[in-house]
N, C-alpha and C positions, 0 to 999 in steps of 0.2 A: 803641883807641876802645871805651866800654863800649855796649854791650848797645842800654840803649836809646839812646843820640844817635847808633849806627849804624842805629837803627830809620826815626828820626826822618829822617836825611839821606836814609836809601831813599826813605821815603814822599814828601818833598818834590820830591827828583829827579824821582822819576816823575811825578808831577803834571805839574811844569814841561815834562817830556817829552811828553806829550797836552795841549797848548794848547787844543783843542777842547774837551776835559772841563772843566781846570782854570780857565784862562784867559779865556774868552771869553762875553762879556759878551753879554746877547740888546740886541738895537735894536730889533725889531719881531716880532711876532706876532698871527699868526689865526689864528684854528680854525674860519672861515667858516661859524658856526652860523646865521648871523641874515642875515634879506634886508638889512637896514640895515647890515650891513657895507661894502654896495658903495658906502655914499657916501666910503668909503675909500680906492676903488682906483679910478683912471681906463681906460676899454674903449676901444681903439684899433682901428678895422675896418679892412678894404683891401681890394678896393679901394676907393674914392670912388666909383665910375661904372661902373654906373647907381647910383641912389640907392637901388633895393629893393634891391639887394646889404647893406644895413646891418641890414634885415629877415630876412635870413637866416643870422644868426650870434646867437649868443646865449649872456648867463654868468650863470648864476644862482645867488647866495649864499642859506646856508640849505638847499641844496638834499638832500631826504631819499630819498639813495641806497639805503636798505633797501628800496624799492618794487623795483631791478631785481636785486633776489637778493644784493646787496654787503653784507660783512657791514662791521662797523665798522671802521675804520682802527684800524693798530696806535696805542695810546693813547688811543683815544677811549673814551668813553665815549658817544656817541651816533653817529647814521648820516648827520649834516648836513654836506655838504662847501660846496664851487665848482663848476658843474657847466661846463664850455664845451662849445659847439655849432658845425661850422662847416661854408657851404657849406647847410643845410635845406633839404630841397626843399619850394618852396610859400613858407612862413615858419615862423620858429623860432616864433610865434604858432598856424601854423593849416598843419603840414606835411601832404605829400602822397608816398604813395606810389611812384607812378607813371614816380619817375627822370625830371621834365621837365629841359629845359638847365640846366647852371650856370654857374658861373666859378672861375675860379683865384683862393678867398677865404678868409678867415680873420679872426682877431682874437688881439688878445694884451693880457692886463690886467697893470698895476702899480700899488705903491698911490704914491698923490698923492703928488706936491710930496717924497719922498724923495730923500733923500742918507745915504749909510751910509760914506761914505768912502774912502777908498782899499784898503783892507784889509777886506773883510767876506766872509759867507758866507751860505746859505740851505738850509734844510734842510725838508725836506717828504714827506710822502706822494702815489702818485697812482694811479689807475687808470685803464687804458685799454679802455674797451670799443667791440666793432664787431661788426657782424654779417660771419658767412661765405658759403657758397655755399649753394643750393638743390640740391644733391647726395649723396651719400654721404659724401662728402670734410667738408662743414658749415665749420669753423673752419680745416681746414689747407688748402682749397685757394682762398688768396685769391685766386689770378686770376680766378675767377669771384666774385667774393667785392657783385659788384652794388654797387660803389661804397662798401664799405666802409673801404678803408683810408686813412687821413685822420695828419698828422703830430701829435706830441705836444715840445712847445717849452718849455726854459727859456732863460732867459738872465739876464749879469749885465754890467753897463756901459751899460746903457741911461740915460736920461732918461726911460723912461718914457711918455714923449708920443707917442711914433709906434708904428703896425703893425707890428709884428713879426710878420710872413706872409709862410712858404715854400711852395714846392712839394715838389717832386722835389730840384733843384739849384739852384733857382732861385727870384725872389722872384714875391707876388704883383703885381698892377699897381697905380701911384702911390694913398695913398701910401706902402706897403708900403715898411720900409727896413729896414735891419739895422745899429742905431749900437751894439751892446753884441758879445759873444761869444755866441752863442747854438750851443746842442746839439739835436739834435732826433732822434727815434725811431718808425717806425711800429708801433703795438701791434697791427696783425696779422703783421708780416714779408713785407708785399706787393710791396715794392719792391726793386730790386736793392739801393739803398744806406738800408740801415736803419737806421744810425746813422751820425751827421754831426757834425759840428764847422763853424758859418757865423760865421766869425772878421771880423764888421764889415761883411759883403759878402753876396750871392746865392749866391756860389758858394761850396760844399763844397770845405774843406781837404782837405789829402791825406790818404791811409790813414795815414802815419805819425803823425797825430795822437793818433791810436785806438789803445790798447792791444794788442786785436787786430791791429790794420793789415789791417782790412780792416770795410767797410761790412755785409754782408752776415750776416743772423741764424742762419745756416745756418752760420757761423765755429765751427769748435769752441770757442773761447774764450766765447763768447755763449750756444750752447747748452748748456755748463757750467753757465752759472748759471741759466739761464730755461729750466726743463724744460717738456713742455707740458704744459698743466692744461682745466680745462672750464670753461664756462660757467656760473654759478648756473643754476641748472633753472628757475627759474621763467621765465627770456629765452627759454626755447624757447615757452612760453605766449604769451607777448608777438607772437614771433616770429607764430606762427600766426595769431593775432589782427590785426596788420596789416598780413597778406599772407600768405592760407593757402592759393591752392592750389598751391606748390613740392611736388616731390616726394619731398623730405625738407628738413626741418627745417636753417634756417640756423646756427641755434644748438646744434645737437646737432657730437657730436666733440671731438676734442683740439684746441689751436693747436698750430702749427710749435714746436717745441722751439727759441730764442733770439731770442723774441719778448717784447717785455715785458707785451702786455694781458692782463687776466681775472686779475690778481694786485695786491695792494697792493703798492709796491716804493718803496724810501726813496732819497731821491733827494737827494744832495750837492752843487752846486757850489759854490766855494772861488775868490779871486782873492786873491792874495796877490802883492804888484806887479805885474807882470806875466804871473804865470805865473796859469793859469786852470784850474782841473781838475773835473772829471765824474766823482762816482761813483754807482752803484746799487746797492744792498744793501750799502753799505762795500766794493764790489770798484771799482774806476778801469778807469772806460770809456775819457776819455780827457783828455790832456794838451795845453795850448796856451801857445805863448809870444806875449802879444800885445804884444811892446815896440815892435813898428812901428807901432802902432796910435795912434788916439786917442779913446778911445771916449765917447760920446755925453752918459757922468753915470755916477753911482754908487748908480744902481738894480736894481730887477729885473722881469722879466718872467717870464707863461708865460702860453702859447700853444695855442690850436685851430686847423689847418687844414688844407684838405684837399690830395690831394697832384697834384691835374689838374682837371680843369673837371666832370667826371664828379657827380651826384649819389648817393645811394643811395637802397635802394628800403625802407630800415628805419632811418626819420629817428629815433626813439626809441632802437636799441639803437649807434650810434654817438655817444658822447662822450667825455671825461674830466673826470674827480674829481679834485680837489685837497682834500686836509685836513692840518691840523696843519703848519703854518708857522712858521718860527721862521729868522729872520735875526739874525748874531753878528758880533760885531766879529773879527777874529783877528790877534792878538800878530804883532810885526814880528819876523823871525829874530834882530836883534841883543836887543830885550828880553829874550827866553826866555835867552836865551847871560847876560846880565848878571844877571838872575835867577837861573841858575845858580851864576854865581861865588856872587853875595849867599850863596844854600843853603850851598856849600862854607864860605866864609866862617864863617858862622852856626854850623855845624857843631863846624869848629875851636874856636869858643869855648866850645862846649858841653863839646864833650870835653876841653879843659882843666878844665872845673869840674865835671867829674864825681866 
Protein backbone atom coordinates (compact mmCIF):
# COMPACT_ATOMS: atom_id res chain seq x y z
CA UNK A 1 0.00 0.00 0.00
CA UNK A 2 1.65 3.46 -0.91
CA UNK A 3 2.22 6.21 1.48
CA UNK A 4 -0.48 8.24 0.92
CA UNK A 5 -3.76 5.71 0.27
CA UNK A 6 -2.48 4.14 3.64
CA UNK A 7 -2.68 7.82 4.81
CA UNK A 8 -6.01 8.32 3.47
CA UNK A 9 -7.65 4.82 4.91
CA UNK A 10 -6.11 6.02 8.55
CA UNK A 11 -7.82 9.14 8.40
CA UNK A 12 -11.20 7.68 7.22
CA UNK A 13 -11.21 4.84 9.51
CA UNK A 14 -10.89 7.09 12.30
CA UNK A 15 -13.47 9.28 11.51
CA UNK A 16 -15.86 6.40 11.12
CA UNK A 17 -14.62 5.39 14.46
CA UNK A 18 -15.84 8.71 16.46
CA UNK A 19 -19.42 8.82 15.11
CA UNK A 20 -19.94 11.87 17.32
CA UNK A 21 -17.30 13.83 15.60
CA UNK A 22 -17.59 12.53 12.23
CA UNK A 23 -21.02 11.34 11.67
CA UNK A 24 -23.69 13.03 13.48
CA UNK A 25 -25.70 15.54 12.23
CA UNK A 26 -27.15 18.51 14.87
CA UNK A 27 -31.28 18.56 14.82
CA UNK A 28 -31.53 21.25 17.16
CA UNK A 29 -29.71 24.02 19.02
CA UNK A 30 -29.83 26.89 21.58
CA UNK A 31 -27.62 29.04 23.24
CA UNK A 32 -30.54 30.51 25.22
CA UNK A 33 -29.49 34.21 24.60
CA UNK A 34 -32.77 35.71 24.10
CA UNK A 35 -35.97 35.84 26.35
CA UNK A 36 -37.95 35.01 23.19
CA UNK A 37 -36.42 31.78 22.95
CA UNK A 38 -38.82 30.43 25.34
CA UNK A 39 -41.65 30.38 22.88
CA UNK A 40 -39.60 27.44 22.01
CA UNK A 41 -39.61 25.18 24.74
CA UNK A 42 -42.68 24.26 26.74
CA UNK A 43 -42.42 24.66 31.04
CA UNK A 44 -44.02 21.82 32.76
CA UNK A 45 -44.63 22.40 36.73
CA UNK A 46 -45.60 19.97 39.50
CA UNK A 47 -47.26 19.89 41.37
CA UNK A 48 -50.85 21.28 40.12
CA UNK A 49 -52.18 21.93 43.69
CA UNK A 50 -52.24 24.57 45.08
CA UNK A 51 -52.14 26.79 42.21
CA UNK A 52 -49.44 29.21 43.78
CA UNK A 53 -47.14 26.20 43.64
CA UNK A 54 -46.67 27.30 39.67
CA UNK A 55 -45.66 30.80 41.15
CA UNK A 56 -42.98 29.44 42.59
CA UNK A 57 -40.81 27.97 40.06
CA UNK A 58 -39.36 29.73 37.42
CA UNK A 59 -36.98 29.46 33.78
CA UNK A 60 -35.74 32.24 32.36
CA UNK A 61 -34.14 32.51 28.89
CA UNK A 62 -31.57 35.36 28.13
CA UNK A 63 -30.67 34.99 31.42
CA UNK A 64 -27.25 37.32 32.23
CA UNK A 65 -25.38 34.97 34.62
CA UNK A 66 -22.23 37.39 34.80
CA UNK A 67 -24.28 39.28 37.61
CA UNK A 68 -23.68 36.22 40.13
CA UNK A 69 -19.82 36.05 39.50
CA UNK A 70 -20.26 33.03 36.35
CA UNK A 71 -18.02 33.58 34.04
CA UNK A 72 -18.93 32.58 30.42
CA UNK A 73 -19.63 28.99 29.52
CA UNK A 74 -17.16 26.97 27.70
CA UNK A 75 -17.86 28.44 24.01
CA UNK A 76 -19.58 31.20 24.55
CA UNK A 77 -19.03 34.16 23.88
CA UNK A 78 -21.39 35.97 26.07
CA UNK A 79 -22.82 35.33 29.87
CA UNK A 80 -26.71 34.62 28.72
CA UNK A 81 -27.86 31.11 29.60
CA UNK A 82 -31.51 29.27 30.90
CA UNK A 83 -31.67 30.16 34.30
CA UNK A 84 -34.22 27.43 36.37
CA UNK A 85 -35.68 28.14 39.69
CA UNK A 86 -37.38 25.75 41.93
CA UNK A 87 -39.50 25.54 45.14
CA UNK A 88 -38.91 30.23 45.70
CA UNK A 89 -39.82 31.03 48.67
CA UNK A 90 -42.67 33.79 48.46
CA UNK A 91 -42.52 33.84 44.58
CA UNK A 92 -40.04 33.46 41.84
CA UNK A 93 -41.67 37.19 41.07
CA UNK A 94 -41.24 38.65 44.69
CA UNK A 95 -39.03 35.97 46.95
CA UNK A 96 -38.73 36.00 50.63
CA UNK A 97 -36.15 35.18 52.81
CA UNK A 98 -37.46 33.96 55.63
CA UNK A 99 -37.68 29.99 54.74
CA UNK A 100 -41.91 30.05 54.89
CA UNK A 101 -43.43 26.22 54.12
CA UNK A 102 -43.09 24.63 50.70
CA UNK A 103 -43.73 21.70 48.77
CA UNK A 104 -42.14 18.88 47.24
CA UNK A 105 -41.84 20.99 43.62
CA UNK A 106 -40.10 21.68 40.56
CA UNK A 107 -40.36 22.11 36.89
CA UNK A 108 -38.73 20.67 33.73
CA UNK A 109 -38.50 22.50 30.23
CA UNK A 110 -38.43 20.91 26.64
CA UNK A 111 -38.48 22.49 23.47
CA UNK A 112 -42.05 21.93 21.62
CA UNK A 113 -43.58 19.51 19.59
CA UNK A 114 -40.02 17.51 19.17
CA UNK A 115 -39.10 14.35 17.96
CA UNK A 116 -35.30 13.53 17.18
CA UNK A 117 -36.02 9.97 16.77
CA UNK A 118 -34.86 6.93 17.91
CA UNK A 119 -31.17 7.40 17.99
CA UNK A 120 -30.19 10.88 19.04
CA UNK A 121 -28.12 12.68 21.75
CA UNK A 122 -27.84 16.08 23.53
CA UNK A 123 -25.03 17.81 24.59
CA UNK A 124 -24.76 20.86 26.95
CA UNK A 125 -23.27 22.92 29.39
CA UNK A 126 -24.59 23.59 33.09
CA UNK A 127 -24.05 25.09 36.31
CA UNK A 128 -25.28 24.52 39.65
CA UNK A 129 -25.31 26.92 42.08
CA UNK A 130 -26.78 26.90 45.99
CA UNK A 131 -26.07 28.61 48.87
CA UNK A 132 -24.21 26.60 52.14
CA UNK A 133 -24.20 26.99 55.69
CA UNK A 134 -24.04 30.13 58.06
CA UNK A 135 -20.87 28.54 59.71
CA UNK A 136 -17.39 28.00 59.11
CA UNK A 137 -17.90 25.02 57.25
CA UNK A 138 -19.94 27.75 54.25
CA UNK A 139 -20.32 25.36 51.12
CA UNK A 140 -19.23 21.93 52.59
CA UNK A 141 -21.34 21.47 55.25
CA UNK A 142 -24.65 21.03 53.54
CA UNK A 143 -26.67 19.79 56.36
CA UNK A 144 -26.98 22.92 57.50
CA UNK A 145 -26.90 24.25 54.24
CA UNK A 146 -30.77 26.25 55.09
CA UNK A 147 -32.52 24.61 52.28
CA UNK A 148 -30.02 24.78 49.75
CA UNK A 149 -29.79 21.68 48.11
CA UNK A 150 -32.25 21.22 45.22
CA UNK A 151 -31.76 18.33 42.22
CA UNK A 152 -30.39 19.22 38.84
CA UNK A 153 -32.34 16.74 35.81
CA UNK A 154 -31.74 15.82 32.31
CA UNK A 155 -33.58 13.47 30.59
CA UNK A 156 -34.09 11.81 27.05
CA UNK A 157 -37.49 9.82 26.04
CA UNK A 158 -39.66 12.17 27.11
CA UNK A 159 -42.61 13.73 25.21
CA UNK A 160 -41.87 16.68 26.59
CA UNK A 161 -45.40 17.52 27.91
CA UNK A 162 -45.28 16.39 31.46
CA UNK A 163 -43.19 17.33 34.91
CA UNK A 164 -40.41 15.76 35.16
CA UNK A 165 -39.92 16.44 39.14
CA UNK A 166 -38.10 14.49 41.66
CA UNK A 167 -37.19 14.45 45.03
CA UNK A 168 -34.86 12.38 46.94
CA UNK A 169 -36.05 8.82 45.31
CA UNK A 170 -39.12 9.75 44.56
CA UNK A 171 -41.36 11.99 42.39
CA UNK A 172 -43.08 15.13 43.00
CA UNK A 173 -46.99 15.08 43.51
CA UNK A 174 -49.62 14.79 40.16
CA UNK A 175 -48.74 15.62 37.74
CA UNK A 176 -45.23 15.02 38.22
CA UNK A 177 -44.17 11.80 36.04
CA UNK A 178 -41.22 10.28 34.74
CA UNK A 179 -41.98 8.92 30.89
CA UNK A 180 -38.24 9.46 29.42
CA UNK A 181 -34.78 8.09 31.36
CA UNK A 182 -33.87 10.75 33.41
CA UNK A 183 -30.36 11.19 35.57
CA UNK A 184 -30.22 13.57 38.24
CA UNK A 185 -27.40 15.17 40.60
CA UNK A 186 -27.39 17.33 43.70
CA UNK A 187 -24.77 20.38 43.08
CA UNK A 188 -24.15 20.57 46.55
CA UNK A 189 -23.67 16.74 47.57
CA UNK A 190 -26.29 16.99 50.29
CA UNK A 191 -27.95 14.07 50.00
CA UNK A 192 -26.94 10.56 50.52
CA UNK A 193 -27.84 9.49 46.77
CA UNK A 194 -26.20 12.07 44.58
CA UNK A 195 -26.38 10.66 41.57
CA UNK A 196 -29.29 8.72 40.19
CA UNK A 197 -30.41 7.05 37.14
CA UNK A 198 -34.89 7.41 37.22
CA UNK A 199 -35.41 4.89 34.40
CA UNK A 200 -39.40 5.67 33.56
CA UNK A 201 -40.34 5.52 37.26
CA UNK A 202 -39.97 7.62 40.95
CA UNK A 203 -37.73 5.22 41.89
CA UNK A 204 -33.88 5.35 41.66
CA UNK A 205 -32.21 2.30 39.69
CA UNK A 206 -29.69 0.48 41.41
CA UNK A 207 -25.95 1.34 41.97
CA UNK A 208 -25.15 -0.89 39.33
CA UNK A 209 -26.27 1.53 36.87
CA UNK A 210 -23.60 3.96 37.96
CA UNK A 211 -20.16 3.71 37.10
CA UNK A 212 -19.11 4.14 40.37
CA UNK A 213 -22.00 1.75 41.82
CA UNK A 214 -22.60 3.87 44.10
CA UNK A 215 -24.92 7.17 44.72
CA UNK A 216 -22.97 9.04 47.00
CA UNK A 217 -20.23 12.23 45.97
CA UNK A 218 -18.13 11.21 48.62
CA UNK A 219 -17.33 7.88 45.86
CA UNK A 220 -13.76 8.12 45.16
CA UNK A 221 -14.73 7.66 41.59
CA UNK A 222 -16.70 11.26 41.79
CA UNK A 223 -14.40 12.89 43.85
CA UNK A 224 -11.74 12.07 41.07
CA UNK A 225 -13.36 14.15 38.82
CA UNK A 226 -15.16 17.00 40.84
CA UNK A 227 -12.46 18.48 43.06
CA UNK A 228 -13.78 21.21 45.38
CA UNK A 229 -13.77 24.71 44.16
CA UNK A 230 -15.36 28.20 45.54
CA UNK A 231 -17.84 30.35 44.87
CA UNK A 232 -17.47 33.37 42.57
CA UNK A 233 -16.72 36.13 45.33
CA UNK A 234 -19.01 38.30 44.51
CA UNK A 235 -22.28 35.48 45.96
CA UNK A 236 -20.72 36.17 49.28
CA UNK A 237 -21.83 40.04 48.70
CA UNK A 238 -25.03 38.90 47.54
CA UNK A 239 -25.10 36.45 50.32
CA UNK A 240 -24.90 39.31 52.99
CA UNK A 241 -27.12 41.31 51.38
CA UNK A 242 -29.99 39.06 51.59
CA UNK A 243 -29.37 37.79 54.82
CA UNK A 244 -26.70 39.41 56.79
CA UNK A 245 -26.65 38.71 60.19
CA UNK A 246 -25.16 34.73 59.91
CA UNK A 247 -22.08 34.35 61.46
CA UNK A 248 -20.05 33.74 58.65
CA UNK A 249 -20.78 34.04 55.26
CA UNK A 250 -22.89 31.26 53.28
CA UNK A 251 -20.89 31.43 50.33
CA UNK A 252 -17.54 31.60 51.70
CA UNK A 253 -15.29 27.90 51.56
CA UNK A 254 -14.78 25.07 49.53
CA UNK A 255 -17.83 22.53 48.16
CA UNK A 256 -17.40 18.74 49.14
CA UNK A 257 -14.88 17.36 46.65
CA UNK A 258 -17.52 15.00 44.01
CA UNK A 259 -19.94 17.45 43.80
CA UNK A 260 -20.92 18.92 40.60
CA UNK A 261 -21.97 22.98 41.47
CA UNK A 262 -19.92 26.29 41.22
CA UNK A 263 -18.23 24.65 37.98
CA UNK A 264 -19.21 24.72 34.25
CA UNK A 265 -19.42 20.95 33.41
CA UNK A 266 -20.38 19.35 29.79
CA UNK A 267 -22.86 17.29 30.06
CA UNK A 268 -23.63 13.99 27.42
CA UNK A 269 -26.58 11.96 27.30
CA UNK A 270 -26.62 9.36 24.43
CA UNK A 271 -29.68 6.76 23.64
CA UNK A 272 -28.60 4.67 21.08
CA UNK A 273 -31.65 1.95 20.98
CA UNK A 274 -31.86 1.09 23.96
CA UNK A 275 -29.09 1.52 25.80
CA UNK A 276 -28.88 5.19 27.42
CA UNK A 277 -25.67 6.63 28.74
CA UNK A 278 -24.57 9.76 31.02
CA UNK A 279 -21.43 11.41 30.80
CA UNK A 280 -19.88 14.60 32.43
CA UNK A 281 -16.71 16.10 31.40
CA UNK A 282 -16.52 12.95 28.66
CA UNK A 283 -16.00 10.60 31.79
CA UNK A 284 -19.46 8.05 32.00
CA UNK A 285 -21.47 8.44 35.06
CA UNK A 286 -23.72 5.96 34.11
CA UNK A 287 -25.03 3.22 31.87
CA UNK A 288 -28.85 2.03 31.40
CA UNK A 289 -30.51 -0.70 29.51
CA UNK A 290 -34.08 0.64 28.86
CA UNK A 291 -35.33 -2.42 26.55
CA UNK A 292 -38.07 -3.06 29.01
CA UNK A 293 -39.34 0.23 28.81
CA UNK A 294 -41.57 2.29 26.69
CA UNK A 295 -40.75 5.50 26.90
CA UNK A 296 -43.01 8.46 26.54
CA UNK A 297 -41.34 10.13 22.80
CA UNK A 298 -38.20 11.22 21.42
CA UNK A 299 -37.43 14.32 23.29
CA UNK A 300 -35.66 15.85 25.98
CA UNK A 301 -35.73 17.55 29.08
CA UNK A 302 -33.96 19.38 32.09
CA UNK A 303 -34.89 19.97 35.11
CA UNK A 304 -35.05 22.20 38.51
CA UNK A 305 -36.24 20.78 41.78
CA UNK A 306 -35.92 20.71 45.10
CA UNK A 307 -35.06 17.70 46.86
CA UNK A 308 -38.00 17.70 50.26
CA UNK A 309 -40.63 20.31 50.99
CA UNK A 310 -37.99 22.49 52.77
CA UNK A 311 -37.46 26.17 51.41
CA UNK A 312 -34.27 28.16 51.41
CA UNK A 313 -33.43 31.23 52.95
CA UNK A 314 -31.20 32.60 49.80
CA UNK A 315 -33.81 32.38 47.00
CA UNK A 316 -31.17 34.19 44.58
CA UNK A 317 -27.97 32.08 44.97
CA UNK A 318 -29.92 28.74 44.46
CA UNK A 319 -30.29 27.87 40.64
CA UNK A 320 -29.09 26.31 37.39
CA UNK A 321 -27.60 27.54 34.17
CA UNK A 322 -28.13 25.79 31.09
CA UNK A 323 -26.12 27.25 27.82
CA UNK A 324 -24.91 25.97 24.58
CA UNK A 325 -27.23 23.02 23.36
CA UNK A 326 -26.89 21.07 20.80
CA UNK A 327 -28.88 17.85 19.95
CA UNK A 328 -27.45 15.05 17.21
CA UNK A 329 -28.64 12.33 15.47
CA UNK A 330 -26.26 9.22 16.13
CA UNK A 331 -25.30 6.55 13.35
CA UNK A 332 -26.85 3.03 14.09
CA UNK A 333 -23.95 0.46 14.94
CA UNK A 334 -24.55 -1.52 11.73
CA UNK A 335 -24.01 1.95 9.31
CA UNK A 336 -20.54 2.78 10.96
CA UNK A 337 -19.57 -1.16 10.42
CA UNK A 338 -20.76 -0.85 6.41
CA UNK A 339 -19.15 2.55 6.20
CA UNK A 340 -16.31 0.81 7.17
CA UNK A 341 -16.24 -1.90 4.80
CA UNK A 342 -17.19 1.05 2.09
CA UNK A 343 -13.48 2.73 3.53
CA UNK A 344 -11.62 -0.64 3.21
CA UNK A 345 -13.27 -1.07 -0.13
CA UNK A 346 -12.45 2.39 -1.30
CA UNK A 347 -8.99 1.97 -0.16
CA UNK A 348 -8.30 -1.18 -2.11
CA UNK A 349 -9.01 0.69 -5.30
CA UNK A 350 -6.92 3.28 -4.47
CA UNK A 351 -4.07 1.23 -3.94
CA UNK A 352 -4.35 -0.53 -6.91
CA UNK A 353 -4.07 2.76 -8.88
CA UNK A 354 -1.31 4.12 -7.15
Amino acid sequence: MCRKTSWILSAMLLALMVPSLASAATLYSDNFNLPADSANWTVNIAPSTPAAVATQQDAVFGYDYSAMGIPAAPGSSDTLGLRLRANVPGTAAAPVTTRPAGTLAGLSVSPTGQNFGANFGMTFYAWSNFNGAPNASGLADNGGSEGGTNNVLFAIGTAGNVPLVVGNTGLAASPAAMDAVGFATSGDGGITNDYRVYPKSGTIAATSTLTANSYSNTNAYYTGLFPSVAAPAVQQSISTAEYGSDPSNTQAGLTQAGAFGFAWHKVTVVKLNNIVTWDIDDNRIATFDASALTLGGNNIAFGQSDVNTSTTRHPSLLFTVYDNLSVFDVPEPATISFCVLGAIGLASVRRRGC
